[in-house]
C-alpha positions as CSV (number, residue, x, y, z in Angstrom):
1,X,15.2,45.4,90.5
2,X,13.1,48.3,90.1
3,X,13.7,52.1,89.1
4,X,11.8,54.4,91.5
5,X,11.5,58.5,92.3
6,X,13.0,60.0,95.2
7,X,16.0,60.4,97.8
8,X,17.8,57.5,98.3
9,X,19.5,58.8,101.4
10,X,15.7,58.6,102.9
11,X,16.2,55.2,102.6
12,X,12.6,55.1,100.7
13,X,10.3,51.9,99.6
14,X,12.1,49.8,102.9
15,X,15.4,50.2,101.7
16,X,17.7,49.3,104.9
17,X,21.0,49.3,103.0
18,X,22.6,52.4,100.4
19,X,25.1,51.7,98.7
20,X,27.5,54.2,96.5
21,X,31.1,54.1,94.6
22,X,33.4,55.4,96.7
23,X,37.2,57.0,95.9
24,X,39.8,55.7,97.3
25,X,41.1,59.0,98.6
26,X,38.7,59.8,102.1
27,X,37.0,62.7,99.6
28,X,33.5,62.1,99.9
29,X,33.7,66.0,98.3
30,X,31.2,66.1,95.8
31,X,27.9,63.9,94.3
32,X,26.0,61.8,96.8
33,X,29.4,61.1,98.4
34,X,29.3,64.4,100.1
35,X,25.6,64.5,100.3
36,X,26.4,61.4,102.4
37,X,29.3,62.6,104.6
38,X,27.2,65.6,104.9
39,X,24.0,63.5,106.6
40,X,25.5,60.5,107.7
41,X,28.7,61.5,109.0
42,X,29.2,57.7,110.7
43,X,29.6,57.0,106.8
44,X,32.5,59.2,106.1
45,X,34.4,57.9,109.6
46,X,34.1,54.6,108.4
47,X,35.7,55.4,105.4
48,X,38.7,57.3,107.2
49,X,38.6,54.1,109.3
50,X,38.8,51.9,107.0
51,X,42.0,48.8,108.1
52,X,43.2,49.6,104.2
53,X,45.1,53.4,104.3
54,X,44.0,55.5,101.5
55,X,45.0,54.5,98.2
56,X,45.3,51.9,95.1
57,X,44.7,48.8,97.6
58,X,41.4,49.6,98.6
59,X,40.0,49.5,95.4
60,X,37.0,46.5,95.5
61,X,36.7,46.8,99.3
62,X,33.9,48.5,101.4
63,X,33.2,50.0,104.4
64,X,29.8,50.4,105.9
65,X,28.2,52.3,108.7
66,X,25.2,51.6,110.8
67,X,23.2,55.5,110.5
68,X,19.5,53.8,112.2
69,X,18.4,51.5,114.0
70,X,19.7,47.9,115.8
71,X,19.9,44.5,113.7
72,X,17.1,44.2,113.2
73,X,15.5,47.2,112.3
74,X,18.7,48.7,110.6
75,X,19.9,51.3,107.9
76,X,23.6,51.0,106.5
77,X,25.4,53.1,104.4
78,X,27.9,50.9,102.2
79,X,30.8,53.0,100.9
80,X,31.9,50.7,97.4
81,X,35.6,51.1,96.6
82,X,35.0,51.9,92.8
83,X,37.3,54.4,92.1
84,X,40.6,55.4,91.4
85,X,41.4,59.1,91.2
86,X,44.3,61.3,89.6
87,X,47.0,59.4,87.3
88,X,45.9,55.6,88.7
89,X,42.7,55.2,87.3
90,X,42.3,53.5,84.2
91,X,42.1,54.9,81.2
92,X,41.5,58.5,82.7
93,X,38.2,56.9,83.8
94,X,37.9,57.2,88.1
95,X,35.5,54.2,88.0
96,X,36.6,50.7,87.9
97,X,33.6,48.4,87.0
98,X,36.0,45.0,88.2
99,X,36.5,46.9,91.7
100,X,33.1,48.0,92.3
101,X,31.9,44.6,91.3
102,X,34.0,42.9,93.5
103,X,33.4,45.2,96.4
104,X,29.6,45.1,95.8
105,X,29.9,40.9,95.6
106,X,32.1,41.2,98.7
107,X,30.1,43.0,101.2
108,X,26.5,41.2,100.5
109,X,28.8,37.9,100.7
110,X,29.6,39.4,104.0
111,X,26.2,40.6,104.8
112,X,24.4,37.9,103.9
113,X,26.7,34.8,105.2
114,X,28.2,36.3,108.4
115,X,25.5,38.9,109.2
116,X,22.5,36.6,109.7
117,X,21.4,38.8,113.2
118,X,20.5,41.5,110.2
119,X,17.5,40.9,108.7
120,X,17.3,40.7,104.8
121,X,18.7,43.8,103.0
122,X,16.7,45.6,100.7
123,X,19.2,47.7,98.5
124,X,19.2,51.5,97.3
125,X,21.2,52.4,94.7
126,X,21.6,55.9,93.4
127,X,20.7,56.5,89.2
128,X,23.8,56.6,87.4
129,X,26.4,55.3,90.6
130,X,29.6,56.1,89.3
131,X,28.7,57.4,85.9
132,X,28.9,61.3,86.6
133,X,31.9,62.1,88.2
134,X,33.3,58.9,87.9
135,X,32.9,59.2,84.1
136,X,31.4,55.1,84.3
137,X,28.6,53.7,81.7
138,X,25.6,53.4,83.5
139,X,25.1,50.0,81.2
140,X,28.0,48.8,82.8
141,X,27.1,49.6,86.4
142,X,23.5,48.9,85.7
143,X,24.7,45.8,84.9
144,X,27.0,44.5,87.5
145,X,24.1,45.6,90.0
146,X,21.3,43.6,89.0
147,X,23.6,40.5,88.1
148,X,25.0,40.9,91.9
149,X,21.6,41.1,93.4
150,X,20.5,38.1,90.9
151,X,23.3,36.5,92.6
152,X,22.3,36.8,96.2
153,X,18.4,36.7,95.3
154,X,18.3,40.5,96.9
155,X,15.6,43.1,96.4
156,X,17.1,46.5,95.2
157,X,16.2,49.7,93.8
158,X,17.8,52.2,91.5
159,X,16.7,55.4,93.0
160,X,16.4,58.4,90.5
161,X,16.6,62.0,92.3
């Protein structure tokens, strides 16, 4: 995994898939969230679509929208349930590393077992994903990313703004 310059949400160096932490609240209000909902507004219906209603229980799900493209020439916009707002989050901290690992884990399972019309995903991940309004360590997240890409043998950027 490699730490590059630019907008993610220009899905730059061939990155087909973006990923982000999510609330759990249909907010997408502020940080890349909004940026998101702002640009790729298939992102934020997804996440009002979501099968889970708002709340604790969609904590280390995802949704994801398709915002380009067919399978095979494809950008997606993965919305990681990572965080709990208000009095539920732990510790006073809105980010959840076990949630946004699992739903990271979950939907490149997904992707990369039931998915095979897509062609392989090249990942996007924004610099400090969860860290600034989600109060996370970026050592943490930083973490969990590259072992999760490790995992699926996955090519992925961190993509500083």
């Amino acid at each position: 995994m490699k730490t590059i310059e630019g907008n993610l949400l220009d899905f730059p160096n061939g990155i087909n898939m973006i990923f982000h932490s999510a609330n759990t609240e249909n907010i997408m209000g502020a940080g890349i969230a909004q940026q998101i909902r702002k640009r790729y507004p298939q992102a934020y219906k997804a996440d009002k679509d979501l099968f889970i209603p708002k709340g604790r229980k969609r904590l280390g799900y995802y949704s994801q929208a398709l915002v380009s493209g067919d399978s095979k020439d494809y950008k997606l916009v993965v919305n990681l349930y990572g965080q709990r707002l208000g009095e539920d989050s732990i510790w006073g901290i809105p980010t959840n590393y076990f949630a946004l690992r699992d739903a990271l884990w979950s939907c490149l399972d997904d992707h990369t077992t039931f998915s095979g019309h897509y062609n392989d995903p090249i990942c996007g991940f924004p610099y400090g994903m969860g860290c600034g309004l989600g109060g996370g360590d970026w050592k943490i997240v930083e973490y969990i990313i590259r072992e999760t890409l490790k995992e699926f043998d996955l090519e992925g950027f961190i993509v500083k703004y």
